[in-house]
N, C-alpha and C positions, 0 to 999 in steps of 0.2 A: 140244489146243484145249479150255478148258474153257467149260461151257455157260451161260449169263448168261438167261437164262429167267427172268421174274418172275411171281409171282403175288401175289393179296390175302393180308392178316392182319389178323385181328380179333382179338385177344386183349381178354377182359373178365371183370370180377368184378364178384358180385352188386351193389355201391355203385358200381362204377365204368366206363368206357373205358379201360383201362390205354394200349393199343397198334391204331393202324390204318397200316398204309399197303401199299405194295408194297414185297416183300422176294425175295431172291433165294437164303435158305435158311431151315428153322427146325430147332434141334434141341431133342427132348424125352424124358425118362427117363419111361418107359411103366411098365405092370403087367408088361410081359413083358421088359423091356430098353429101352437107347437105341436111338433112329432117328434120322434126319434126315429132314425131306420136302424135294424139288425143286420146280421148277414143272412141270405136267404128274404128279403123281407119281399111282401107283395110290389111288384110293380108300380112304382112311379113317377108320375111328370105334372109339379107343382112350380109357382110361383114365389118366391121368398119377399118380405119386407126388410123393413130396417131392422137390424138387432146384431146377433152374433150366431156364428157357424161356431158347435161344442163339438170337438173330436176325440173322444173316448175319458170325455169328461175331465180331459188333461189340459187341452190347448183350445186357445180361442180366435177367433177372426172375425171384425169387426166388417158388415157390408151393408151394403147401400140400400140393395136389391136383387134381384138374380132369379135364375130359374136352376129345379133341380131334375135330374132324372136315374133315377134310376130302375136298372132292369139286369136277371142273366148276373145278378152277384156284385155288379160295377157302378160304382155311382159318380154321375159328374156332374158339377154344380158350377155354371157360369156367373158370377157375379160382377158388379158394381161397386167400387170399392169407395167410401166415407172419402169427403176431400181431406188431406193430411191437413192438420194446422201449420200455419206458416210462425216460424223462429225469427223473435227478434223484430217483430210488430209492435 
C-alpha cells in the first residue's frame, strides 16, 4: 500500500512564483546527491545544482541552482533559473 500523504510547495525565483500547491512528492539533485522528499519527511536545508526539480513525477522545472528547505510539512525551494535561449539568433 503506497502512502498518498500531501504536503505544501513553494518553488520560487528571485522575478518570480514559478510553483505553489500540494504535492505528494518532490525530487531534487542536491550538493551531495539525489533525494526525494515525502510528506512528513525529516527536516531539511540543502543546496541544489544544476538539473531539474521532479514534482510528483508529473512536471518538471529546469534550474540553475537553488537552496531547498523544508520543515513542519512545507517546502520551499528558492532557485536560479537556466538563461532562456534567445529566438532568432
Amino acid at each position: 500500500m503506497a502512502y498518498k500523504g500531501k504536503f505544501k510547495c513553494i518553488i520560487m525565483s528571485p522575478r518570480t512564483l514559478i510553483y505553489e500547491n500540494e504535492i505528494q512528492s518532490l525530487f531534487l539533485t542536491g550538493d551531495q546527491g539525489e533525494y526525494e522528499l515525502l510528506a512528513y519527511h525529516y527536516p531539511v536545508l540543502g543546496l541544489l545544482k544544476e538539473g531539474s526539480i521532479i514534482i510528483d513525477w508529473k512536471e518538471s522545472f529546469a534550474i540553475k541552482a537553488g537552496i531547498v528547505r523544508f520543515f513542519a510539512n512545507e517546502c520551499i525551494v528558492l532557485v536560479e533559473e537556466p538563461p532562456k535561449a534567445k529566438v532568432g539568433s
